[in-house]
N, C-alpha and C positions, 0 to 999 in steps of 0.2 A: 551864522555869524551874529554877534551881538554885540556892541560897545555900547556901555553904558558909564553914568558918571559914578554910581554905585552900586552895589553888590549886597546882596545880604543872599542865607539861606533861607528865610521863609517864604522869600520870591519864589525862589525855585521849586521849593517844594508844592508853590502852584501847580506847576505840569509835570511833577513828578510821575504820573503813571507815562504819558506821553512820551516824557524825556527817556523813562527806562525804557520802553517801545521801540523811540528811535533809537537807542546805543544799540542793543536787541539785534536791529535790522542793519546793524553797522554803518548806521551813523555818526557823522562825529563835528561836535559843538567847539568853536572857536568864540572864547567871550574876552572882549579888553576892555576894562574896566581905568578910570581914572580919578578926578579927585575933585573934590564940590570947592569951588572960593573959598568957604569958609574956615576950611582946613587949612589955608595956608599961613595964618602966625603959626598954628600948631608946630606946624612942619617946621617953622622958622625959629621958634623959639627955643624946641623943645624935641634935639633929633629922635630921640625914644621913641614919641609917640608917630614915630613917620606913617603915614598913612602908603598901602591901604590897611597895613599890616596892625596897628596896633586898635584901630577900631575896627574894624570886621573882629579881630579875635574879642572887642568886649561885646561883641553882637553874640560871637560864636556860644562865648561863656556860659552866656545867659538863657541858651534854647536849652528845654526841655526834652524829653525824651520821645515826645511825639515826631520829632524832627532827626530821628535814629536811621529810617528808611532813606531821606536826601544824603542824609551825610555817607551809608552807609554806599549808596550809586556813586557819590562823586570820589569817594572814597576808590571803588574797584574800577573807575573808568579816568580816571586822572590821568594824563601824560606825565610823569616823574622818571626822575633814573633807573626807579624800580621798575617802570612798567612803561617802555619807552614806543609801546605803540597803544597807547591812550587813546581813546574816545573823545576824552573834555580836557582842553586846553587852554589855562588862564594866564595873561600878560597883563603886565600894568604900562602905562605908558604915562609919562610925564617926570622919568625919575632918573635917566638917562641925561642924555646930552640934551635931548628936548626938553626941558623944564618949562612946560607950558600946561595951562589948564584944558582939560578933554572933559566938557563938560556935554557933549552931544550924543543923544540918545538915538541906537539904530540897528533896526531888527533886522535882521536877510534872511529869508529861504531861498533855497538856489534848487531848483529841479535839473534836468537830467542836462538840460542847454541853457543857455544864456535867458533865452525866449519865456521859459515857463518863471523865472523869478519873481518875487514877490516880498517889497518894502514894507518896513515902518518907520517913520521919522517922525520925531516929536519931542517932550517933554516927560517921558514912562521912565524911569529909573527901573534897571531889571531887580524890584525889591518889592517886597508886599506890601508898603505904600505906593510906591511906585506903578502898582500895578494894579490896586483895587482900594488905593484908600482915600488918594490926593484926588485934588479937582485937576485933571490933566488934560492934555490937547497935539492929539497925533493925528498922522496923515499917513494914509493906505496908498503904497504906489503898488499899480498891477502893471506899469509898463514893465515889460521883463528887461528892455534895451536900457531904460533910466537905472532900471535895481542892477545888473549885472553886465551890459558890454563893456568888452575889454577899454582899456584905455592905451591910442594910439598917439602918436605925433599928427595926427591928422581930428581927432577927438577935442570939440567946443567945450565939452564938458565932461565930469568926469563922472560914472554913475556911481551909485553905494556903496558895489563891491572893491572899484578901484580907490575910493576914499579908505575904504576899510582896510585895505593892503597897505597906501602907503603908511598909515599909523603903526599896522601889525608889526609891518618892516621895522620901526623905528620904536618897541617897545623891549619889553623883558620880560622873560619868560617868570612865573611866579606859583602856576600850581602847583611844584614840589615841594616850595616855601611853604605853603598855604597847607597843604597836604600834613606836612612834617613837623611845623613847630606853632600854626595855628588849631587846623580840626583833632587831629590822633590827641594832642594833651590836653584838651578840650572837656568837659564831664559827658558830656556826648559821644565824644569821639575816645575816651576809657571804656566804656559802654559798647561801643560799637566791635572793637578789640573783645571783649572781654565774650560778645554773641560768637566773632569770629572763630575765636578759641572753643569754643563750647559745637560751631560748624565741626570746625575740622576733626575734634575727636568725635566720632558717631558712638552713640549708644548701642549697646547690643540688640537690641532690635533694629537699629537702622544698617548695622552689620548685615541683619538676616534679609533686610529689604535690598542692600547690594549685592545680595548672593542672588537673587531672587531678580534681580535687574540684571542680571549678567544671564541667567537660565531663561528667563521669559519677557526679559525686557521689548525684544524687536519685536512683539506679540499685542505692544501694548501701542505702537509708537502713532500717532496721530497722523503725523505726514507721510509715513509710508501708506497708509490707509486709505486717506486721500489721492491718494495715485492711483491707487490698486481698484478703487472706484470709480475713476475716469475711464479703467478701461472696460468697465461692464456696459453692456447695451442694455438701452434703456429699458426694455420690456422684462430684464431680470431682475431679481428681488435682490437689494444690497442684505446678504447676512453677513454677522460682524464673522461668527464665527469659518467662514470660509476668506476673510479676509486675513486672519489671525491666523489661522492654518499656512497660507502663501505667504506670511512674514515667517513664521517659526520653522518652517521648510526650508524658507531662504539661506535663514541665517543657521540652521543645522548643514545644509549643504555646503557652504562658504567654508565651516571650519572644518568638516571631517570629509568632504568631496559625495557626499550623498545621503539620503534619508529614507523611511520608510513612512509612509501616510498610509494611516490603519485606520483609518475613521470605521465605522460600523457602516453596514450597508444599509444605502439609501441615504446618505446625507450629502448627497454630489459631488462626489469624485474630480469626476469630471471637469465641470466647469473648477474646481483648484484646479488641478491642471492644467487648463487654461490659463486661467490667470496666473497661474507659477509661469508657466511658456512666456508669455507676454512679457510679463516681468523682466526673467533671464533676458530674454530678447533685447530689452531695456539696456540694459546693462552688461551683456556679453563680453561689450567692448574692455569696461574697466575692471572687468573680472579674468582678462586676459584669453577669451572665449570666443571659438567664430558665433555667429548667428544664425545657427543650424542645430536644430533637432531632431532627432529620431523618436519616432512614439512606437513600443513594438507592444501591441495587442490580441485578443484572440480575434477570428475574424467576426464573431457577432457584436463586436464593438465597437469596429473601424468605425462606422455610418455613424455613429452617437457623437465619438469623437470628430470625425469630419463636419457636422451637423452645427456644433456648438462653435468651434473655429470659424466657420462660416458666419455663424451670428454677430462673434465680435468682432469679423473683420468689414461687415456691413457698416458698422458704423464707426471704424477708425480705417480706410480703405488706404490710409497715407504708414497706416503701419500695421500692412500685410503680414498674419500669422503665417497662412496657407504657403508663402513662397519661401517661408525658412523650415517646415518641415515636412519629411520624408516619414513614411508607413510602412513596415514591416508586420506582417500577422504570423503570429501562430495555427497549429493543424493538430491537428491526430495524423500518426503514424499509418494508421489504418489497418494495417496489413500484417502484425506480428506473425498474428496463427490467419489463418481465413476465416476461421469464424469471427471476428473483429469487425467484418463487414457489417454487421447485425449488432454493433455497442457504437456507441458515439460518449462516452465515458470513462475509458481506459484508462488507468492512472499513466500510463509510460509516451502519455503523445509525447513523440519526440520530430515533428516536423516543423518549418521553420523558410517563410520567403528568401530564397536569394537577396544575402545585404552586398549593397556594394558601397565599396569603402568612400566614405566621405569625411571628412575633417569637424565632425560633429564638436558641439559645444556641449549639447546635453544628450544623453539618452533617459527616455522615459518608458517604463518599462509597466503597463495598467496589467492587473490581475496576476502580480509578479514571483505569487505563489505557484504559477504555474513551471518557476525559472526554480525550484528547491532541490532538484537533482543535478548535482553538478558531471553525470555521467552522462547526460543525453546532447541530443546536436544541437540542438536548440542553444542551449546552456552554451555549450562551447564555441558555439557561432558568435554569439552575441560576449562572449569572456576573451574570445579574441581581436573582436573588433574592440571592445574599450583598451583593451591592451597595445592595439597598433597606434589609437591616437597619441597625438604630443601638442600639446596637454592633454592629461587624461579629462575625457569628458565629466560632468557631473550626472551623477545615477539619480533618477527618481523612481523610487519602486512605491510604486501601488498597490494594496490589498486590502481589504477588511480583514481576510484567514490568513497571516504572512506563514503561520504554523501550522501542519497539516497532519504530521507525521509525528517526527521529532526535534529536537535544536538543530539537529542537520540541519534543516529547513532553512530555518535563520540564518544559520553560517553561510551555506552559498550562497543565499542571496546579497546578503553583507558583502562577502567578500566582491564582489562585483566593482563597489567600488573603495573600499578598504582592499588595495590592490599587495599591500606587503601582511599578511597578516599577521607575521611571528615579529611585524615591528610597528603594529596600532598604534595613531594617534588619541586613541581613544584614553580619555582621563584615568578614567575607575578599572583598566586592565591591566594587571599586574603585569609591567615591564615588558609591558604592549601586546604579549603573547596573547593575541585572541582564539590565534588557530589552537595553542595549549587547553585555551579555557575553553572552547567549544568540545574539544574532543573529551576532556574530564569531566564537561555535563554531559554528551549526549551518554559513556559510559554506567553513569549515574541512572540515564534516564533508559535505560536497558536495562538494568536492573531491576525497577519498578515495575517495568512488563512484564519481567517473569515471574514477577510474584502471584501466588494465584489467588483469583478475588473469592476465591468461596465462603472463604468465613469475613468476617467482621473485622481480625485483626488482619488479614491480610491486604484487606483494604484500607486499612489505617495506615500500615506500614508502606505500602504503595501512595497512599496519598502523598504521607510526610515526605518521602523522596521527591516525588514531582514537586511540591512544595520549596522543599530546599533549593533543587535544579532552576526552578523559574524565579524566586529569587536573586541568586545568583546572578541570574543571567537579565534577568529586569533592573538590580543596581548595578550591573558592572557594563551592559553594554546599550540596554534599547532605551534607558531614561537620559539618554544622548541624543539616540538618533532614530526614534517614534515619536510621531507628531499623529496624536490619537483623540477623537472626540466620541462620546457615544451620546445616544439619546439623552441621557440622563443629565449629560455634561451642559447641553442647550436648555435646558429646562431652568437649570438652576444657575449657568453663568450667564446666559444670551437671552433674556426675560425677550425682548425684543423682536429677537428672530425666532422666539419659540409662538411668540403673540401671531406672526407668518403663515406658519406652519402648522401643519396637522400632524401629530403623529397618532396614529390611531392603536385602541389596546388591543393586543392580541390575544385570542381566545381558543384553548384549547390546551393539547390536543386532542380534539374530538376521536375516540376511538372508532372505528370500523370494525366490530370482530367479526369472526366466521369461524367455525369448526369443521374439523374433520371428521370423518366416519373411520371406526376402525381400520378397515381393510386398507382406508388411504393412508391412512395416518401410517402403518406399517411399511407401507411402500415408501412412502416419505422419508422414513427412518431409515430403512436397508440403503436407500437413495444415496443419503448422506454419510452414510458408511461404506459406499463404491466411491465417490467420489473427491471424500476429504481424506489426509496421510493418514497414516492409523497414529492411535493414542500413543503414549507415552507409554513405556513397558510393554505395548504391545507391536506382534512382530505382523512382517506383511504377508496378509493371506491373501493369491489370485483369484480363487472362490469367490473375498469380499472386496475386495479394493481391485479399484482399475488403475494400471501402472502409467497408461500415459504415455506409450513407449512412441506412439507416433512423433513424440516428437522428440524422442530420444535419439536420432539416426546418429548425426554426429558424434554421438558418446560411441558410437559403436562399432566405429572402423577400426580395423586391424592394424593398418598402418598408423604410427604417430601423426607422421607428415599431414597426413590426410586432415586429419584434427584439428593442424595447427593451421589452416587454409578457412576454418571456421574461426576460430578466435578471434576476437574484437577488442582492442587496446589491454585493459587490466581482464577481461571476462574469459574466463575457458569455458571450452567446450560445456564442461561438468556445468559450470554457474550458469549459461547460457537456456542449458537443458531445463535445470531446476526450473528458472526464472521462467519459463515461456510453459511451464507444468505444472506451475504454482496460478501462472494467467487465468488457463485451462479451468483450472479448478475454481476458481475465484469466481471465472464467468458463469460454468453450470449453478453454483450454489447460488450467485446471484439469480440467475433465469428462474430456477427451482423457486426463490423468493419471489419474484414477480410474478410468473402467469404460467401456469400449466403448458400454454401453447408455446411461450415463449422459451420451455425446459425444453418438452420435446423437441424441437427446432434442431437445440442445441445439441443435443443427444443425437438426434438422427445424424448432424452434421458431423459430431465428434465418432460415430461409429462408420460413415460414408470415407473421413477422412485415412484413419486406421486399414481401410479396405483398398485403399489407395498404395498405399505402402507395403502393404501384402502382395498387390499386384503386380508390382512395381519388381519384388522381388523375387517372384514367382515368375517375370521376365527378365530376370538377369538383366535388368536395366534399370536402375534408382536414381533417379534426376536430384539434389539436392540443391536448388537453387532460391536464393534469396530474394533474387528481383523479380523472378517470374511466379504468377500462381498455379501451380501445377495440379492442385487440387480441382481449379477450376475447368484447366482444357482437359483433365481428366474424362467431369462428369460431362464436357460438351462432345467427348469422343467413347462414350463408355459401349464397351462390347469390340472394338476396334484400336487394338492397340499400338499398331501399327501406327493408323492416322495420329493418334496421340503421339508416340516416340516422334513423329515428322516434324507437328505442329511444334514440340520442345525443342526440340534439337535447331530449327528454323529462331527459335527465339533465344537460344542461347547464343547461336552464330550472331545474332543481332545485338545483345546484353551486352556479352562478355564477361568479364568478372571473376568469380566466384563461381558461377551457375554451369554445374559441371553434372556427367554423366558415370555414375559408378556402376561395378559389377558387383553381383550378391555377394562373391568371395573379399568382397573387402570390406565385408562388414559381418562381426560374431555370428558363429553357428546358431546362438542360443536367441538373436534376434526373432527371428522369423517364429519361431516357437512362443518369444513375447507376445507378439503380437498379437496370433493366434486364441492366446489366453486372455488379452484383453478384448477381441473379436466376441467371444460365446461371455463374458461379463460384459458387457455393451448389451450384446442384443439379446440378453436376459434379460435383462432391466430397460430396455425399449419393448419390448415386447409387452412388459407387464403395464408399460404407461399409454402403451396404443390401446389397450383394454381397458384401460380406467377412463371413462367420457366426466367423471366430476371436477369442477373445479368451483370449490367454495367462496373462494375469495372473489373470483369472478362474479359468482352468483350474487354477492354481498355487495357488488360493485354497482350491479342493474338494480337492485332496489331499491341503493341510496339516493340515485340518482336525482331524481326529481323530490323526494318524500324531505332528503335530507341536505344534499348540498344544493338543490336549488329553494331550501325553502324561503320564503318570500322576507319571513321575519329575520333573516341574516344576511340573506345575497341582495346587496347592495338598497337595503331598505328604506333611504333616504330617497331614492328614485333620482338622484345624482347623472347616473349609468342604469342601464337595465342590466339586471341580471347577467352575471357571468363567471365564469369557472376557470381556476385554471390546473392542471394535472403534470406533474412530475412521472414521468417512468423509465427504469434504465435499458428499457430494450424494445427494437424497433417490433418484433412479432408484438408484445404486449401492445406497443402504441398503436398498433394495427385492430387490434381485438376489442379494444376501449373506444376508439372512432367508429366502430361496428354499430359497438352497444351504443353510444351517444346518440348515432342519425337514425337507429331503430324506437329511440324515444323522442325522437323531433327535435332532437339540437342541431345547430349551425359547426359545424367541427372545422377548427384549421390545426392541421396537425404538422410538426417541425420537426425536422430530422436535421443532420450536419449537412445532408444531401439538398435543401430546399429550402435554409436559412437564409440565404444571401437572395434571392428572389424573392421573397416571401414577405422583406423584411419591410415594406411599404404597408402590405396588408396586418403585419401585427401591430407597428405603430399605429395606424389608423381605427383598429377596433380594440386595443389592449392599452394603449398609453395616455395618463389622463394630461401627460406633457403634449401632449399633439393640439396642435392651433384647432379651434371649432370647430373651423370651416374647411380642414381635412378631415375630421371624425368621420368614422361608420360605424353600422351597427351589425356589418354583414355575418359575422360569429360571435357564439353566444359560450363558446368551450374552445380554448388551446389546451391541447397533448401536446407535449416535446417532453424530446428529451434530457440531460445533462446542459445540450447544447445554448440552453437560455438560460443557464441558473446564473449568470453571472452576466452583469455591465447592460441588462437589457427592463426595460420600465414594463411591467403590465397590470400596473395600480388602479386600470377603470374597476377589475376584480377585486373582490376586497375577500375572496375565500380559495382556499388552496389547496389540492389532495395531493399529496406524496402516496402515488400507488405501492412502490416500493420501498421501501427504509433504505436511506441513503447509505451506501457502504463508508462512504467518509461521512461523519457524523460534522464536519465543519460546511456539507454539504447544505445542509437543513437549514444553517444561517442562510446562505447565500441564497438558499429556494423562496425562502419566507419575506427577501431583501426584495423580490422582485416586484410582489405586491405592498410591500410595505415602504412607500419612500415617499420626499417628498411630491408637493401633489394630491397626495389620496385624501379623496374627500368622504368617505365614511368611519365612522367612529373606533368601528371594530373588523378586525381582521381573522377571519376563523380558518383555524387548521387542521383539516381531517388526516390523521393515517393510519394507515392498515399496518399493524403490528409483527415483525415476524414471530414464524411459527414457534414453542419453546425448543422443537427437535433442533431446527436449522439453526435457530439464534445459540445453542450449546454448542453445536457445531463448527460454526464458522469463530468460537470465540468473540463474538460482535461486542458482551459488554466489555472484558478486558481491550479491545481495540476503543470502543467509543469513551472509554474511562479515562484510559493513559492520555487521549488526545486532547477532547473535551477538556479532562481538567488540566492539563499543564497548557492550553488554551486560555484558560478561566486566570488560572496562578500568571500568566505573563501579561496579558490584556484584556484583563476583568470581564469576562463574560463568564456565563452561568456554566455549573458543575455538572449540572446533572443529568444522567446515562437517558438514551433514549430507544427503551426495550421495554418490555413488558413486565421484567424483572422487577425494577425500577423506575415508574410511573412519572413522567415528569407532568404536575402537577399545573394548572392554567397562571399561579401566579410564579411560578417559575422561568414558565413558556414567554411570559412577558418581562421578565430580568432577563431572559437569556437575547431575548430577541432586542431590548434596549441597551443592553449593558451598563457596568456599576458605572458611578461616576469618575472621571479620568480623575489617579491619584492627583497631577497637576494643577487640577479643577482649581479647588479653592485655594493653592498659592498664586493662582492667575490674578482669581478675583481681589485677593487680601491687597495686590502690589497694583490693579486698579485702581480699587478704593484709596490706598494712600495716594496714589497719583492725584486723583483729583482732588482730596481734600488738602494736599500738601505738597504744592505742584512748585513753588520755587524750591523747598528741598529737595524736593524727589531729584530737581535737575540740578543741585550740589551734588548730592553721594553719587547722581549717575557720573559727574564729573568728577570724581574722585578713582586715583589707582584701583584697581583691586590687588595690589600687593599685598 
């Protein structure tokens, strides 16, 4: 509140930045202003010139254009007709019924109560003489009672604010006058008009900075950021870019009900998802959402996630993460075939914790690549629980590899929570149909695999198809709803948080080779010609191919009925068969690739099982049961078939189900004769490998040992950490045979299996994690073995070198393996990568480059990571290994940075066009 005897604008533009401040923070300035002695012949003689109206305007006339900012504040915060919840509201008094001189000068601040006010009284005219020029004489009242109590019928006197009311009361309102026929016709206030006009139409560039505020605005915004920092605990590093990630997640969830966060591995997941949780949490209420989360995880992750929660709930204990969410993990199936007992890497886990339904707000779904078959339980467990809530929860899906396979991949997990797909909200999808457009890429991207990579042009013409596919499906659906950072992104946008961090160069891939001897190498080949389908144009010969029939049973009843008691929703008999023969085959060529011991294993098992079924039928008694493994109380009853038939029969009574007892006659004459034929092909080809004691690769494995992967000048050379290793293999005989060779050359071994993860998992943090507090470190192992089961969501950065014993059968594998040791944390410079190459027989065999080609690159084409195959074919070369392992810079990247940089150099505009339609 201010009454003064006069007015001018150069006064005010005194505390012009203060004054825009306070409207800013919605404040709002009451001034009455009246009229000096002297003015009164004026007034008298000559109505024209009535004050205060006709001198303020020869004041107004005469200011310059440095005085364009005041005019231009009082101008958009005026009380007027036009703008009737104003800021600044000017009255004159003395011109009314009161015709009296208001020659008293008098400042009010009024705080939140009566109490905190604070006077001026004096001689000050609110004018730039008045205020800095004259010789003046004011008085500071701090009483807050004198500057602001109310005035009562009981009140001696009156204070400031009630002086200043009665006048207010008995004045005229004047700023819309003032506004209207003083400043706007003004040469200042044409000028001021004339910028406004010039505001309102934006240039084509500032068009492209409101497209660009509208895609990555909430990415940029200062005060969500500040929030989002209050909720980190102190001992974590503020990076900008995981605070940008938890806005642009936000606000991609808000509009389309869910997102995909594909950061590359190792730039912490995690803690985003944290602070996304927290967040939601925040705001559940006005987003129309309980305050319940579900996190569904593999199980070597749970601890990391429970771990991090705990830290930020330590030090905000009044806004407990922990009691708003609920843990669901994921499993391996375990049990397809039996031999599955011996893989912890199976592409088909389909197991899945008991969820019980809760009224969730969000579901968060980490390593949500593992949810890309929308045919497994898992999948449908979790597609029917978002389906029961009301409201649908919001999806947060997790991955570095969202693509693993093909645009399938993408589609199911999208659909999750894009719950209509043939009616997308998604902008860039033509008439929403996204289920359309996913199925006419992934058609596309079928295509391109069967093209065959031999020549040059066939690889061309396969390229350009995944090319086209992942564009497509990069502008029409993930440049929506992927919120993606790579290495390269922090380097160049986050100067800051890369000044933080280490990201160390990756070196390699160090080859391992080994040869074979003739004789092997033949047995090798004949190997892979028993156990992959035969060629194209070529027909099946029982001599050379093993049929697999053990696990053909089902195909082979006489009755339909029978058949159909095996079926599984869309799957026949027939698909079933394939599916669990293709497994079969996948896993011996894999074993074949890992480790001699690890083949035979599998061989013996695959010919033990076959003999099972023979027997089975050779007793007019063939158990066909799903739940139970019948292969195993077989070998626990062998010779005693009897005891067997008991021990079954006793466990189907208990099962129920499915797990049924047939007679030979209900299943084809020509069975039994199958069998047979793959019997003396089996134990041909065991026979010949129980004869052969070499195994090169092995041999290549004991020598590197110390000469090569421990040598001093790599493994951890800064003396950070002592030396340490760490080893990939996909099969538990192999990790069995490696932990051998390791403590026969004095290493400290802790070897990881799916079986011994969750125990175990105190002692890998403590010797493998450079994240673990000091004063928990050990030094008790000097090499981790595991297998599959650590490639994902687990830190073992004390190591800075890594061997893949066996080439990853998913080639998006080898990211995730490399992630492990490569993240934030690692304190040496370089990261080296040893692998053992497959053989040329098996890698022709299995097709591996056409599989690592098609994936890899439409990998590469959708979220910029590296092209190139990794086979011996096609050498992927050490500055390759390090693009593929940082990845390109996010397309997004520098429109981030470009609408930064204007923000801050042009930060009252920015927040015009932000305020402007996007119509």
């Amino acid at each position: 509140m201010i009454a003064t005897g006069y007015w001018d604008l150069p006064g005010t533009a005194l505390v012009y930045e203060e004054l825009r401040d306070f409207f800013a923070r919605g404040g709002k300035l009451d001034l009455l202003i009246g009229q000096e002695p002297q003015l009164q012949y004026y007034q008298a003689s000559q109505e024209v010139r009535q004050f205060p109206d006709f001198y303020i305007q020869k004041d107004v006339e005469s200011l310059t254009d440095e005085y364009k900012p005041i005019g231009k504040l009082i101008i958009d915060n005026a009380l007027t007709e036009e703008n009737p919840s104003g800021k600044f509201e000017i009255r004159v008094y003395g011109q009314g019924e009161h015709k009296e001189f208001l020659h008293a000068k008098c400042y009010i601040f009024l705080g939140n109560n009566h109490t905190l006010a604070t006077g001026i009284v004096g001689s000050s005219n609110f004018t730039l003489k008045g205020l800095q020029g004259n010789a003046e004489l004011n008085y500071l009242e701090e009483n807050g009672n004198s500057v602001a109590a109310p005035y009562t019928e009981y009140s001696t006197s009156k204070s400031h604010k009630a002086w200043f009311e009665e006048l207010w009361q008995n004045s005229e309102l004047w700023s819309g006058k003032f506004i209207k026929n003083i400043l706007k016709p003004s040469p200042i206030g044409v000028e001021i008009e004339k910028d406004n006009e010039v505001e309102k139409s934006l240039s084509p560039y500032e068009v492209y900075i409101k497209y660009l505020q509208l895609q990555f605005g909430d990415m940029i915004d200062a005060n969500t950021s500040e929030v989002l920092k209050s909720y980190l605990p102190p001992s974590f590093n503020t990076l900008e870019y995981q605070l940008d990630a938890v806005k642009q997640c936000f606000s991609v969830m808000k509009r389309f009900g869910g997102f995909i966060l594909g950061d590359v591995v190792g730039l912490g997941k995690t803690v985003v998802g944290v602070l996304l949780i927290r967040h939601f949490l925040e705001n559940a209420e006005s987003l129309g959402r309980t305050q319940k989360v579900l996190i569904v995880t593999p199980p070597a992750i749970k601890k990391a996630w429970e771990k991090t929660i705990k830290d930020f709930d330590s030090e905000n204990p009044r806004n407990n993460i922990e009691h708003s969410v609920d843990f669901v993990t994921t499993g391996s199936i375990g049990k397809i075939t039996d031999e599955l007992e011996n893989t912890d890497d199976i592409e088909d886990s389909d197991e899945i914790e008991n969820i019980e339904f809760r009224n969730y707000g969000m579901v968060l779904i980490d390593e949500s690549h593992n949810f890309r078959n929308s045919e497994t339980q898992k999948y449908k467990a979790i597609d029917d629980l978002i389906g029961l809530i009301n409201p649908t929860p919001y999806v947060a899906l997790l991955s570095a590899t969202p693509q693993n396979n093909s645009p399938k991949d993408l589609y199911n997990q999208i659909r999750l929570f894009q719950r209509t797909p043939n009616n997308s909200n998604l902008p860039n999808v033509e008439g929403g149909k996204l289920d359309s457009l996913f199925n006419a890429m992934e058609r596309r991207f079928k295509e391109a695999r069967g093209i065959s990579q031999d020549t040059d042009e066939g690889k061309a013409e396969a390229r350009a198809i995944v090319k086209e596919v992942s564009e497509k499906i990069r502008n029409c659906v993930l440049n929506d709803l992927v919120v993606r950072r790579t290495r390269a992104d922090i380097r160049n946008l986050y100067g800051e948080d890369a000044e933080l961090l280490k990201f160390p160069i990756v070196k390699g891939p160090h080859k391992l080779e080994y040869q074979m001897d003739e004789e092997l190498s033949k047995l090798f080949a004949d190997t892979v010609d028993a156990i992959c389908p035969p060629a194209i144009g070529e027909s099946f010969d029982p001599n050379k191919h093993i049929g697999f029939y053990r696990y053909a049973a089902i195909t082979q009843f006489v009755n339909e009925d029978n058949k159909k008691l095996y079926e599984k929703r869309n799957l026949t008999v027939d698909s079933i068969t394939q599916r669990l023969q293709r497994i079969m085959r996948i896993l011996l060529v894999k074993r074949l690739e890992s480790s001699l011991a690890a083949f035979k294993k599998t061989l013996e098992n695959l010919n033990r099982y076959n003999d099972v079924m023979i027997d089975m039928l050779q007793h007019d008694c063939v158990f066909i049961c799903p739940d139970i493994d019948v292969n195993k109380l077989h070998n626990e009853h062998k010779g005693n078939f009897a005891a067997f038939k008991a021990v079954v029969e006793a466990a189907i009574e208990h099962k129920g189900g499915n797990n049924r007892c047939f007679k030979a006659y209900d299943f084809n004459e020509s069975y039994l004769e199958d069998l047979q034929k793959d019997r003396l092909r089996i134990g041909s080809l065991l026979e010949r490998w129980r004869e052969n004691t070499e195994d090169p690769k092995f041999d290549r494995f004991k020598d590197a040992i110390n000469p090569e992967l421990f040598n001093p000048e790599i493994n951890n050379p800064s003396g950070a950490n002592k030396p340490r290793l760490v080893i990939f293999t996909e099969a538990i005989d192999t990790l069995k045979s490696l932990e051998r060779a390791l403590k026969a050359k004095g290493h400290k071994v802790l070897s990881i299996t799916a079986q011994n993860r969750t125990e175990m998992q105190e002692a890998i943090e403590a010797n493998f994690d450079a994240n673990c507090k000091p004063e928990n470190r050990r030094d008790d192992y000097d090499v981790i073995v595991t297998t599959e089961v650590l490639a994902e969501g687990v830190n073992l950065h004390r190591s800075n070198v890594i061997l893949n014993y066996d080439a990853p059968w998913n080639a998006t594998r080898l990211m995730q393996r490399i992630g492990r040791v490569n993240r934030i944390g690692s304190t040496e410079d370089f990261v080296h990568v040893f692998n053992f190459f497959p053989s040329d027989e098996g890698n022709s065999q299995i097709r591996l480059i056409e599989k690592a080609y098609t994936k890899l690159q439409s990998f590469h084409e959708m979220f910029g990571e590296d092209n190139k195959i990794f086979s011996e074919r096609e050498e992927l070369v050490e500055h390759d290994l390090q693009h593929f392992v940082d990845g390109d810079e996010s397309p997004f990247g520098p429109f981030i940075k470009e609408l930064k940089a204007y923000q801050d150099n042009s930060s009252e505009r920015y927040d015009y066009i932000a305020s402007v339609d996007a119509d």
